[in-house]
C-alpha positions as CSV (number, residue, x, y, z in Angstrom):
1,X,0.0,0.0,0.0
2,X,1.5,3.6,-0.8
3,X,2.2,6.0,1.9
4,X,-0.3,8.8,2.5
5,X,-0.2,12.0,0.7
6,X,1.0,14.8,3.3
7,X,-1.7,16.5,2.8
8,X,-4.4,13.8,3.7
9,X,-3.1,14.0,7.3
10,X,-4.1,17.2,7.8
11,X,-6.5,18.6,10.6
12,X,-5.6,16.0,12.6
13,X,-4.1,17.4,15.3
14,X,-3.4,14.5,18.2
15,X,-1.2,14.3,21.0
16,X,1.8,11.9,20.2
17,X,2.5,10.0,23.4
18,X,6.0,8.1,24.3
19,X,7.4,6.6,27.2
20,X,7.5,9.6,28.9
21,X,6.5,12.7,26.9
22,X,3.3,14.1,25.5
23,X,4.2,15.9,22.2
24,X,0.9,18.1,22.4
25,X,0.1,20.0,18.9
26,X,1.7,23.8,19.3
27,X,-1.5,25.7,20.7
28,X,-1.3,29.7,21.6
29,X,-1.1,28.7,25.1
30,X,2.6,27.7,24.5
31,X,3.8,31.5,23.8
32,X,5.2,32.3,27.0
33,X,7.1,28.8,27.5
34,X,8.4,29.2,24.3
35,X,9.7,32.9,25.1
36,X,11.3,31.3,28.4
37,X,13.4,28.6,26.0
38,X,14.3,31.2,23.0
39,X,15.5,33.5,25.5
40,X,17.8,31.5,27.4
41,X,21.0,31.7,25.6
42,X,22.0,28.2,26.5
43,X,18.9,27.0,24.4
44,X,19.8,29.2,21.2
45,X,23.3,29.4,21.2
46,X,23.3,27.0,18.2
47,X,20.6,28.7,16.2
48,X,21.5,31.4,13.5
49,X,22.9,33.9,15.3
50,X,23.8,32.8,18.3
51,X,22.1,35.5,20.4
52,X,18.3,34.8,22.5
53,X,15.3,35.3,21.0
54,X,13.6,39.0,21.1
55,X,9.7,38.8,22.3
56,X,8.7,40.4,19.3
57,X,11.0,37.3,17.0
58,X,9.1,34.8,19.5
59,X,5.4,36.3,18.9
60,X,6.0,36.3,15.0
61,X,7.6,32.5,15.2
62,X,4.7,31.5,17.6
63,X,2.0,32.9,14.7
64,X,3.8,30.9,11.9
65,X,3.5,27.9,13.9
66,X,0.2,28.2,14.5
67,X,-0.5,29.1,10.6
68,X,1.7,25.9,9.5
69,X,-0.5,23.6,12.0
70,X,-4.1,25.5,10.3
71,X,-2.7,25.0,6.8
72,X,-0.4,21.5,7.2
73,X,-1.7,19.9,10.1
74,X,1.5,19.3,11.5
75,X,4.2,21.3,12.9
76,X,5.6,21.8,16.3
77,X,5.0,20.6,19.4
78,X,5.2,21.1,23.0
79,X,7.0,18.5,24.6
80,X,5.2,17.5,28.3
81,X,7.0,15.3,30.9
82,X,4.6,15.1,33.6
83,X,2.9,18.0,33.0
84,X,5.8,20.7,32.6
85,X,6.5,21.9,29.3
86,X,10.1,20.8,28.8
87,X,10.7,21.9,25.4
88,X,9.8,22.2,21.5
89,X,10.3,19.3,18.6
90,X,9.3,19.9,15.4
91,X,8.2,18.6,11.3
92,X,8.2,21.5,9.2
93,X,8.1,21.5,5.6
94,X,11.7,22.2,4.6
95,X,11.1,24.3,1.2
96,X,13.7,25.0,-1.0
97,X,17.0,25.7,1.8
98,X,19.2,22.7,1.3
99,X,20.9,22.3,-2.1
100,X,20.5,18.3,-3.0
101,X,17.7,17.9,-0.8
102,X,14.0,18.3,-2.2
103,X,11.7,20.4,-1.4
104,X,9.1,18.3,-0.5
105,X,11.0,16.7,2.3
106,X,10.2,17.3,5.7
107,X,12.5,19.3,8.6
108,X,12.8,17.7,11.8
109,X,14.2,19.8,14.9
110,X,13.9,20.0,18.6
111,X,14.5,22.2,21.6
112,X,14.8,20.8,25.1
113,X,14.5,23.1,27.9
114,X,17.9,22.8,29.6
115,X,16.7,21.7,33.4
116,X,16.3,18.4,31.0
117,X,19.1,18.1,29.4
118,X,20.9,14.5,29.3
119,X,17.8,12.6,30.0
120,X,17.2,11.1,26.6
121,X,14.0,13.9,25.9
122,X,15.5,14.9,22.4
123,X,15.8,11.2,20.8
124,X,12.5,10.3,22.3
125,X,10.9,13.1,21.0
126,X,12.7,12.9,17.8
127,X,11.9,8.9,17.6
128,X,8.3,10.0,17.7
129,X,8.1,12.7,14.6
130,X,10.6,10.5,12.6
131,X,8.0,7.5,13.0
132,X,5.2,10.4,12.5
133,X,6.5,11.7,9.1
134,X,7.1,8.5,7.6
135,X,3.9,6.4,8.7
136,X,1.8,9.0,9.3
137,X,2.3,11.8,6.8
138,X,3.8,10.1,3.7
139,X,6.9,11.7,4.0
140,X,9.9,10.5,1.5
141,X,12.9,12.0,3.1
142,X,13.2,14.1,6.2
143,X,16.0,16.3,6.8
144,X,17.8,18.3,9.7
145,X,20.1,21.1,10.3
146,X,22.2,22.2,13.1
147,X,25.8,24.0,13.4
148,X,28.5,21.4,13.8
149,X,29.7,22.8,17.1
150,X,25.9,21.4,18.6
151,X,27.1,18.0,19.1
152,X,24.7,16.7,21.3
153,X,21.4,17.1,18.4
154,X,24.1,15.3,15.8
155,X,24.4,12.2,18.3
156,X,20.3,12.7,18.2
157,X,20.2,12.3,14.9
158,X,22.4,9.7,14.2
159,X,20.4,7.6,16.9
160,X,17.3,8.1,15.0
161,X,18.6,6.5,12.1
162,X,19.9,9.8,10.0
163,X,23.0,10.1,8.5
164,X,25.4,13.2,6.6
165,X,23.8,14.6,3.8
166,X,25.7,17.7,3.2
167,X,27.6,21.2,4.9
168,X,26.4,24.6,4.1
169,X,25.9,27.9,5.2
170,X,22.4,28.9,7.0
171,X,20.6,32.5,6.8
172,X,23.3,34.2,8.5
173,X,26.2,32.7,7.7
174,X,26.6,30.1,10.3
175,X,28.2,27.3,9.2
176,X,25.6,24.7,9.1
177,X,25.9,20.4,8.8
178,X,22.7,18.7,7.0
179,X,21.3,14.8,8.2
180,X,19.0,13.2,6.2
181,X,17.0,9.7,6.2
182,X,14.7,8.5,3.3
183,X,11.6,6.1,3.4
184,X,13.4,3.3,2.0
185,X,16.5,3.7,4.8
186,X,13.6,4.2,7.3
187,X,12.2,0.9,6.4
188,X,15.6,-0.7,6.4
189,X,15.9,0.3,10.3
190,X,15.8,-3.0,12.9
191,X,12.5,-1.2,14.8
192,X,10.4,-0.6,11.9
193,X,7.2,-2.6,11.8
194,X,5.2,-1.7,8.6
């Protein structure tokens, strides 16, 4: 049977649930947790720039994400360990930003608030939306991005089954390393039950 089209999943907006973590659909009541994460610089020092996030850069991020749920039905979420928010992950449609990669191919990223750090949150998580954008939304390749100096979400992604695409520079200049993992590699991976 052929994967769904992208599109067919849309409007339905479910809680994901792992082990330990809710990934709840990104809802305007997650503005001010997500201005708490964007403006610790420990959280974005790996992200453009560098620099925390203004209020003003975290209302217009928190609108797009709400407009990418309303037109994609999928997007980011809030990531819940018993009932605290402890961070962000994310399927995005990637567009046209990395050379060799198409655009049709879905972006996964994450966030984890740092009180959480080292407690296995980000693979989890990132387990989840993999699983999500293959079975779930038809997805043929996803792709990530991230500096090379942000070790720790490279480890992430290699556990998740991604592997070196590509290097590049992002929107300001950053150097920037590219993982990506395709529906047939996906398949290939020893916990895949189709």
């Amino acid at each position: 049977m052929p994967p769904p089209a992208i599109g067919s999943y849309a409007g339905r907006m479910r809680t994901l649930t792992t082990a330990r973590l809710e990934l709840r659909p990104w809802d305007a009541r997650f503005e001010d947790d997500f201005l708490r994460l964007a403006s610790d610089e420990r959280v974005t020092r790996f992200i453009g720039d560098g620099r925390p996030w203004s209020r003003e850069r975290v209302a217009e991020r928190h609108r797009e994400h709400l407009e990418h749920w309303a037109r994609h039905g999928y997007g980011w979420r809030a990531i819940h360990h018993d009932g605290d928010f402890a961070g962000v992950a994310a399927l995005n449609r990637l567009g046209s930003l990395v050379p060799g990669i198409e655009e049709s191919a879905l972006e996964i990223g994450w966030w984890v608030d740092p009180r959480w750090w080292g407690r296995g949150f980000a693979t989890e998580a990132a387990l989840a939306l993999r699983d999500e954008a293959f079975a779930d939304l038809g997805a043929e390749r996803i792709a990530a991005r991230f500096q090379p100096a942000n070790t720790g979400s490279e480890r992430v992604m290699i556990k998740i089954g991604m592997r070196r695409h590509s290097d590049t520079v992002g929107r300001v200049g950053e150097p920037v390393r590219v993982y990506e993992l395709s529906r047939p590699d996906w398949l290939a991976l020893p916990d895949q039950e189709v």
